[in-house]
Z-matrix of the N, CA and C atoms (Angstrom, degrees):
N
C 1 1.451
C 2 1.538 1 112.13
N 3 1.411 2 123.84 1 -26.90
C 4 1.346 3 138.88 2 179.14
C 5 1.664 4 104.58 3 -52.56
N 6 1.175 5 105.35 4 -53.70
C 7 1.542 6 120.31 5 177.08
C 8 1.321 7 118.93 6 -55.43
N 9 1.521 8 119.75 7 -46.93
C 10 1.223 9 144.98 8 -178.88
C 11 1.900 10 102.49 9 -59.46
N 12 1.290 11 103.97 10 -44.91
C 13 1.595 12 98.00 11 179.34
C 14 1.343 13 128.44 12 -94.54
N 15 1.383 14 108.55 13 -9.53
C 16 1.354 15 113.92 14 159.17
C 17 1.538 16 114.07 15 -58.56
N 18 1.517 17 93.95 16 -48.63
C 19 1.691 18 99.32 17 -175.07
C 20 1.555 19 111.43 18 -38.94
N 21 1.585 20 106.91 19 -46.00
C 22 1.419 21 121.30 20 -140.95
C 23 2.231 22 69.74 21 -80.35
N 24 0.728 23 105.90 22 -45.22
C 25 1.771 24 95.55 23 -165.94
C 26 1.156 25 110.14 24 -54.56
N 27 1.648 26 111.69 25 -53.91
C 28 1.621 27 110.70 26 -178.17
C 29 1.581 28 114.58 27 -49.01
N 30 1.353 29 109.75 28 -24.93
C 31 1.373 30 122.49 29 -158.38
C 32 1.588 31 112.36 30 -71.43
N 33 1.270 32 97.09 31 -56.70
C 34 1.482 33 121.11 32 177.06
C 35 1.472 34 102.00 33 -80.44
N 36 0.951 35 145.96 34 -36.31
C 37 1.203 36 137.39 35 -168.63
C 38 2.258 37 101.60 36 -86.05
N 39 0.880 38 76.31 37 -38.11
C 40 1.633 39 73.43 38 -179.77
C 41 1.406 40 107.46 39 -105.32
N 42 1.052 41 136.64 40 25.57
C 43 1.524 42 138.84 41 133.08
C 44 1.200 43 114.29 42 -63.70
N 45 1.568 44 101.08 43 -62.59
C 46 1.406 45 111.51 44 -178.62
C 47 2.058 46 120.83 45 -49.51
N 48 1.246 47 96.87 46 -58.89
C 49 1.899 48 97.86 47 166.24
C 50 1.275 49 106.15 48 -63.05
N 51 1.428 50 158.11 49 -73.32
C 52 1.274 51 136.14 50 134.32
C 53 1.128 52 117.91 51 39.48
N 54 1.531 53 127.91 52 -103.75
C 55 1.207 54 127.14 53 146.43
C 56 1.163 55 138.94 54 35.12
N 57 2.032 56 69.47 55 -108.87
C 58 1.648 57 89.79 56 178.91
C 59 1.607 58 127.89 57 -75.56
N 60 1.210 59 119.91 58 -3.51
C 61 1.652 60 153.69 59 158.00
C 62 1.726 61 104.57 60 -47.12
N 63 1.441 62 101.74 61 -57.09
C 64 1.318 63 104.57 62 178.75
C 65 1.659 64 119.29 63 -76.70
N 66 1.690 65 122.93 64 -19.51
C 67 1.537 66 106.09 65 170.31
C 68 1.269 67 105.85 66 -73.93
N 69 1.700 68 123.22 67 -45.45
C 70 1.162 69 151.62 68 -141.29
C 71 2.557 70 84.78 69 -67.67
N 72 1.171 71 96.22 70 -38.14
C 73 1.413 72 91.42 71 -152.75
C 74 1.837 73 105.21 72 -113.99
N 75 1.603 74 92.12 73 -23.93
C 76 1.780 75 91.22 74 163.29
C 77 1.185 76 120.38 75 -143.99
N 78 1.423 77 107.56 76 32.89
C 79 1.524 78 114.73 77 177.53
C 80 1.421 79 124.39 78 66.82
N 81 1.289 80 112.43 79 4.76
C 82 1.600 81 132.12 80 -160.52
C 83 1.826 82 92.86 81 -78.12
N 84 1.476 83 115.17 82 139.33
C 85 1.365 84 120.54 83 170.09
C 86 1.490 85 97.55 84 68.34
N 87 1.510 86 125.04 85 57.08
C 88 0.959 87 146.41 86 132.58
C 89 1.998 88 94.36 87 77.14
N 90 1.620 89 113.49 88 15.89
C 91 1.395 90 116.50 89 166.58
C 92 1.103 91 117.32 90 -55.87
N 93 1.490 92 109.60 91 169.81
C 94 1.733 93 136.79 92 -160.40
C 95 1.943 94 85.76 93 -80.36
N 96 1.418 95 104.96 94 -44.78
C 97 1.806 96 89.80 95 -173.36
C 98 1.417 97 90.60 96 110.54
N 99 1.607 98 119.55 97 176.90
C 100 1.174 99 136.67 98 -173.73
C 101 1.754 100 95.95 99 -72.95
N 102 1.520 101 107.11 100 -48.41
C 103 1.571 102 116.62 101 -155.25
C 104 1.131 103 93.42 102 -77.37
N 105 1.270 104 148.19 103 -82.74
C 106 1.728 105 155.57 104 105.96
C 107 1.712 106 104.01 105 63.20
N 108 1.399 107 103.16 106 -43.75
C 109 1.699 108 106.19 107 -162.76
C 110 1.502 109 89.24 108 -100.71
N 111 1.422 110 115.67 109 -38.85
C 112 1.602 111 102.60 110 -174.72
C 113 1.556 112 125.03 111 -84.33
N 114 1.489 113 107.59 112 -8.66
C 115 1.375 114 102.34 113 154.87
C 116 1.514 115 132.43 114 -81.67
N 117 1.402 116 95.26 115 -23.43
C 118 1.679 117 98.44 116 158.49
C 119 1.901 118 110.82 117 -57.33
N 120 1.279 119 92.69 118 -61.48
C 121 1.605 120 92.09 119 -180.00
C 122 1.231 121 118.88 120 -47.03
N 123 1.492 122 129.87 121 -54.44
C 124 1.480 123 135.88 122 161.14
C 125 1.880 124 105.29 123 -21.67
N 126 0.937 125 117.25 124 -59.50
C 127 1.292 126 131.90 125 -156.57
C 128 1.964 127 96.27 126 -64.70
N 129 1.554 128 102.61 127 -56.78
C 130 1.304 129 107.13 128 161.21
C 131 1.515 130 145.14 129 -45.61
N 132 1.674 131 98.75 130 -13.13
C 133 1.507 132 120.09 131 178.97
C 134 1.564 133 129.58 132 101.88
N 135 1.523 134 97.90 133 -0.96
C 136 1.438 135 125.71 134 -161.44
C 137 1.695 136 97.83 135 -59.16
N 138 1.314 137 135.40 136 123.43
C 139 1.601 138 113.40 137 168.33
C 140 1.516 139 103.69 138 -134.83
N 141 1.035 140 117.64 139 97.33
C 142 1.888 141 114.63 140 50.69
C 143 0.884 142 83.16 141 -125.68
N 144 1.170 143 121.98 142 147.58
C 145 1.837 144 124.80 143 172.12
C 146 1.319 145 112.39 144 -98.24
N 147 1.423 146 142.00 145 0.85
C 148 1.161 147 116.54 146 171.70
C 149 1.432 148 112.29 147 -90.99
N 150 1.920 149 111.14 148 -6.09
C 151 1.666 150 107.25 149 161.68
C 152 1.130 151 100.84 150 -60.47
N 153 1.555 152 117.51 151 -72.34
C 154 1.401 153 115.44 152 -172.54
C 155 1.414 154 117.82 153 -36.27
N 156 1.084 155 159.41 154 -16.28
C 157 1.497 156 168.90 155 -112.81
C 158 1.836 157 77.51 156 -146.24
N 159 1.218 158 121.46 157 -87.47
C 160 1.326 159 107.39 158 -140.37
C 161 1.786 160 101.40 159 -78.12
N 162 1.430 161 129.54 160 -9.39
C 163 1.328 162 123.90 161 132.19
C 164 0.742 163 155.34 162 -112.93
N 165 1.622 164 105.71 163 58.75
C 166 1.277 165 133.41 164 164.08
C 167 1.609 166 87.43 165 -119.05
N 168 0.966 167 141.84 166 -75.58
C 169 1.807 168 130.51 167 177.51
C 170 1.417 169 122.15 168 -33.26
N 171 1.418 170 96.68 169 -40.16
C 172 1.857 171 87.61 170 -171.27
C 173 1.307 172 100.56 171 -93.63
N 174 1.507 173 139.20 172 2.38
C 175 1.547 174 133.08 173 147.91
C 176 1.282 175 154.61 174 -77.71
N 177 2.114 176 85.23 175 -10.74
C 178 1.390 177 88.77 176 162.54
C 179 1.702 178 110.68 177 -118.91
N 180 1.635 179 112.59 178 -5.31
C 181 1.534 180 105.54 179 146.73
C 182 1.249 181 124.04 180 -55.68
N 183 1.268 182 137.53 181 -63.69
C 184 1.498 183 156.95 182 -178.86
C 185 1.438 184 99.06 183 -33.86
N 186 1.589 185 99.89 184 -71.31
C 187 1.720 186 115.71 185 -171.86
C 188 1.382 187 104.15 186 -59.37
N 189 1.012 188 144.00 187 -53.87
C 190 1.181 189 135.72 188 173.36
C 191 1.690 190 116.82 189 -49.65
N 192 1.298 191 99.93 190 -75.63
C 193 1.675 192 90.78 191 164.34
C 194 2.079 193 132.99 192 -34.05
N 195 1.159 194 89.00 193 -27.41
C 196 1.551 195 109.97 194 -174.30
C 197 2.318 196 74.08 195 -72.91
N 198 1.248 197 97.28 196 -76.51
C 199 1.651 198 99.29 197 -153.68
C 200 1.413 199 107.57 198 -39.47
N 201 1.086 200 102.64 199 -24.74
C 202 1.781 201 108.24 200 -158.23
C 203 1.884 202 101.38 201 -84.45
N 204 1.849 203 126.58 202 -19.66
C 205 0.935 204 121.25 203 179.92
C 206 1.588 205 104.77 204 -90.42
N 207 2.020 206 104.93 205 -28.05
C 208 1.245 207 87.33 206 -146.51
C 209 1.717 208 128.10 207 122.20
N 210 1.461 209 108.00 208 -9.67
C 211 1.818 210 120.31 209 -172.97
C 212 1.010 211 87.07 210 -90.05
N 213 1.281 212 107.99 211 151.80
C 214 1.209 213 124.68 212 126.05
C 215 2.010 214 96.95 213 61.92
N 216 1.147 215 118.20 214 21.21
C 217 1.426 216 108.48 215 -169.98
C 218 1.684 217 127.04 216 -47.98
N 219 0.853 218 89.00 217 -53.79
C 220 2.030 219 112.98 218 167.51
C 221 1.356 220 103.90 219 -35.83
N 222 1.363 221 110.72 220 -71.81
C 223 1.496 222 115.95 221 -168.66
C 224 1.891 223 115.03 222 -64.20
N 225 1.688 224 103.62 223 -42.98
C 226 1.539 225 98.16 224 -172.57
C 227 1.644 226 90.46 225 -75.12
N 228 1.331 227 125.24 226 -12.36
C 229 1.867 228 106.69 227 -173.14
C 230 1.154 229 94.17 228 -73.12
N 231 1.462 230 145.80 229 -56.18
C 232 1.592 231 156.91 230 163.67
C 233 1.400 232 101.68 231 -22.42
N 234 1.020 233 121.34 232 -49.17
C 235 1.483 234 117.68 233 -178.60
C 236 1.547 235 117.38 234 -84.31
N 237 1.091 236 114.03 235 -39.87
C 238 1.386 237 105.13 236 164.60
C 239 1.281 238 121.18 237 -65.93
N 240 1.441 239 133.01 238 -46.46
C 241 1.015 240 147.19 239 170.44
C 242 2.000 241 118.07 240 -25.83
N 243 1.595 242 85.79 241 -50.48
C 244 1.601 243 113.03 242 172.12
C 245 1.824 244 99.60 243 -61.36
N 246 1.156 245 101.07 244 -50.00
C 247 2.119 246 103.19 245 -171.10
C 248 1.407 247 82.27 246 -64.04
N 249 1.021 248 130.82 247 -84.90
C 250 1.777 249 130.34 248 -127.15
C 251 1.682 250 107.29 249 -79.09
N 252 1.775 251 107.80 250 2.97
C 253 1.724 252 109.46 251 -178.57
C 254 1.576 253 88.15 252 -99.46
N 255 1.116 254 114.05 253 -39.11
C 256 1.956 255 111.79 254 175.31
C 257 1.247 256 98.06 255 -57.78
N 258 1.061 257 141.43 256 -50.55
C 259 1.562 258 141.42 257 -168.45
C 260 1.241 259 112.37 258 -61.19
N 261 1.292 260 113.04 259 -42.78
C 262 1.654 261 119.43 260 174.76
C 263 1.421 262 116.60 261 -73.51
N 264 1.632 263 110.82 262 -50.00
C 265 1.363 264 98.89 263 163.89
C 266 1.474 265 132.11 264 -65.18
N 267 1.361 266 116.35 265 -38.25
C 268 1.429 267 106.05 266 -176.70
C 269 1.436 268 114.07 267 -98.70
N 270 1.199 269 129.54 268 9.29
C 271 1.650 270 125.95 269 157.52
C 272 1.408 271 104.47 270 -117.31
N 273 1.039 272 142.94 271 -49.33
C 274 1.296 273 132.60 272 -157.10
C 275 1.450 274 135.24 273 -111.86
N 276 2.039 275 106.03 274 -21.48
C 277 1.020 276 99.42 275 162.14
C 278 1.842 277 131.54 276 -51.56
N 279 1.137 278 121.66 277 -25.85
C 280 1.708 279 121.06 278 -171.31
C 281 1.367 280 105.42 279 -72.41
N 282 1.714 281 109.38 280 -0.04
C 283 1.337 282 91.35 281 -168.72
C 284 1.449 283 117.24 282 -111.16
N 285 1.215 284 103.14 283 -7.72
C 286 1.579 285 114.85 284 160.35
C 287 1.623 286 97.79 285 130.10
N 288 1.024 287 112.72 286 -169.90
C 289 1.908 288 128.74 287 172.15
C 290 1.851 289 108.92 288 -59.38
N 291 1.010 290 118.60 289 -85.75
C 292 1.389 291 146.05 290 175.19
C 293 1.522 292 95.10 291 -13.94
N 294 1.448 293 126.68 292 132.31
C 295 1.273 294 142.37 293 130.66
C 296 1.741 295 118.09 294 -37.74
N 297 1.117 296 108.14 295 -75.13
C 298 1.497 297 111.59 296 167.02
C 299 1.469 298 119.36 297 -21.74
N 300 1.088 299 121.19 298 -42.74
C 301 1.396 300 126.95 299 -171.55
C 302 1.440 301 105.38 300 -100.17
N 303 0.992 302 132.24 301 -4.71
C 304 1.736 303 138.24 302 -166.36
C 305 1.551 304 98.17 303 70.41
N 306 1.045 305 124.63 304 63.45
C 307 1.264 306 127.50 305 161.67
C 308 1.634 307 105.75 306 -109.83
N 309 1.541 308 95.54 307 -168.30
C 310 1.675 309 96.14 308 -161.30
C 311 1.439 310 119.98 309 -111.51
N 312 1.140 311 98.46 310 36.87
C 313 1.554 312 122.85 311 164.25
C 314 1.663 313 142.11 312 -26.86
N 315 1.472 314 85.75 313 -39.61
C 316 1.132 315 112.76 314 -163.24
C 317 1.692 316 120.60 315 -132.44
N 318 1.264 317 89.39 316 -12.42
C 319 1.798 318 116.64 317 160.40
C 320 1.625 319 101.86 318 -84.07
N 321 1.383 320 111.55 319 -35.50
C 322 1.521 321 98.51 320 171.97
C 323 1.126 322 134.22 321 -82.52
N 324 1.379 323 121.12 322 -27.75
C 325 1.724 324 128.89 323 161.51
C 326 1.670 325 109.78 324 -52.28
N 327 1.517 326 106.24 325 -41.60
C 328 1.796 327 108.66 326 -179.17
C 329 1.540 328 108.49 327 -48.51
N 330 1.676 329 102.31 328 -49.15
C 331 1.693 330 109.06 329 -167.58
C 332 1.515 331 93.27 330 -67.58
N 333 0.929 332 129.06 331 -63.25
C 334 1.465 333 121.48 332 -160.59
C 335 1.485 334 99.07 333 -53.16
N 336 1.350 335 135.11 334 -49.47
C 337 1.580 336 124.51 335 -175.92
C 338 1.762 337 90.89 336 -51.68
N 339 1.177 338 123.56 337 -65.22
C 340 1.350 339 131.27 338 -156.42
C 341 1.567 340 104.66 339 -45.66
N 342 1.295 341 107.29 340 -45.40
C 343 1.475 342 114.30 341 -178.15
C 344 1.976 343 108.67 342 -92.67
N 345 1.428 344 126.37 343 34.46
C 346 1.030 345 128.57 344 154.22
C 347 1.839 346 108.98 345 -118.71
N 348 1.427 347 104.76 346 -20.48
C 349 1.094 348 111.73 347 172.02
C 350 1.962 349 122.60 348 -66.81
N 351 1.505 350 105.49 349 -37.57
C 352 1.490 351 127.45 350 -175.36
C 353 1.722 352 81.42 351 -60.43
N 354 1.461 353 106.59 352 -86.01
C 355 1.105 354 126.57 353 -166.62
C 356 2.126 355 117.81 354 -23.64
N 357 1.480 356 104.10 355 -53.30
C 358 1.493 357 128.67 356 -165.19
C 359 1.676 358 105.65 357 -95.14
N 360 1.593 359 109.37 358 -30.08
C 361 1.340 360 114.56 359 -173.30
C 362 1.362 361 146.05 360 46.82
N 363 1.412 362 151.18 361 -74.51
C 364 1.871 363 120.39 362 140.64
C 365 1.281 364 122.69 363 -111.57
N 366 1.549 365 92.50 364 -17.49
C 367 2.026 366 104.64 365 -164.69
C 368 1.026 367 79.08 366 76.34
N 369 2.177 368 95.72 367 -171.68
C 370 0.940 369 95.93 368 -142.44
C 371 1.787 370 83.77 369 -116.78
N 372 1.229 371 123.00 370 7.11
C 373 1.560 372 104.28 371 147.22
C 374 1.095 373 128.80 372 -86.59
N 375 1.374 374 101.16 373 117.23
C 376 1.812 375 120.85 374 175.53
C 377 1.160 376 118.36 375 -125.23
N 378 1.181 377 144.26 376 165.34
C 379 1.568 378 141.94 377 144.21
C 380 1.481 379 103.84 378 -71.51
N 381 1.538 380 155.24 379 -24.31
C 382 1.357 381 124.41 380 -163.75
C 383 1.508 382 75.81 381 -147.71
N 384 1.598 383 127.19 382 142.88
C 385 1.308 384 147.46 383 143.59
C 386 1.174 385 145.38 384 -60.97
């Protein structure tokens, strides 16, 4: 059953970066886009931000895709882990705990999946061995 719930984590958890990988990197699901995400980032202080933009998109597309087969799990959770703690710190921590408020609520449930994933790594359903 241990195996069985990892699955269900990688699953959901790398749908979700997945996802959001795809507005973040082709505007898909009504996203900012590659250009779209790096002027947000610009705004954030990021320089140059349109590097940051295209790795910050292709790490949590990739990583997600990685979670969702099963690669490399350890390493893309490490890497996401790295995206979604910048995210918390530089948008959401000032705003308190709470979702409601744009706080980091919900950036913190991600890390903790991310950091059960490092820890537990793919099980033993994967696509590649």
């Amino acid at each position: 059953m241990l195996d069985l719930g990892i699955l269900v984590l990688r699953l959901g958890i790398g749908i979700m970066f997945l996802a959001h990988g795809l507005q973040m990197a082709f505007g898909l699901f009504k996203g900012p886009g590659v250009k779209g995400f790096s002027e947000m980032l610009s705004g954030l202080g990021f320089v140059p931000a349109m590097v940051w933009s295209y790795v910050a998109s292709y790490t949590v597309l990739l990583g997600g895709l990685f979670l969702i087969l099963g690669i490399q799990t350890r390493l893309a959770a490490a890497l996401l882990l790295i995206f979604i703690l910048t995210a918390g710190i530089k948008v959401h921590l000032s705003k308190g705990f709470f979702l409601a408020n744009g706080g980091f609520e919900y950036t913190f449930i991600i890390a903790a999946a991310c950091i059960a994933l490092i820890l537990s790594g793919a099980g033993k359903f994967v696509v590649l061995r």
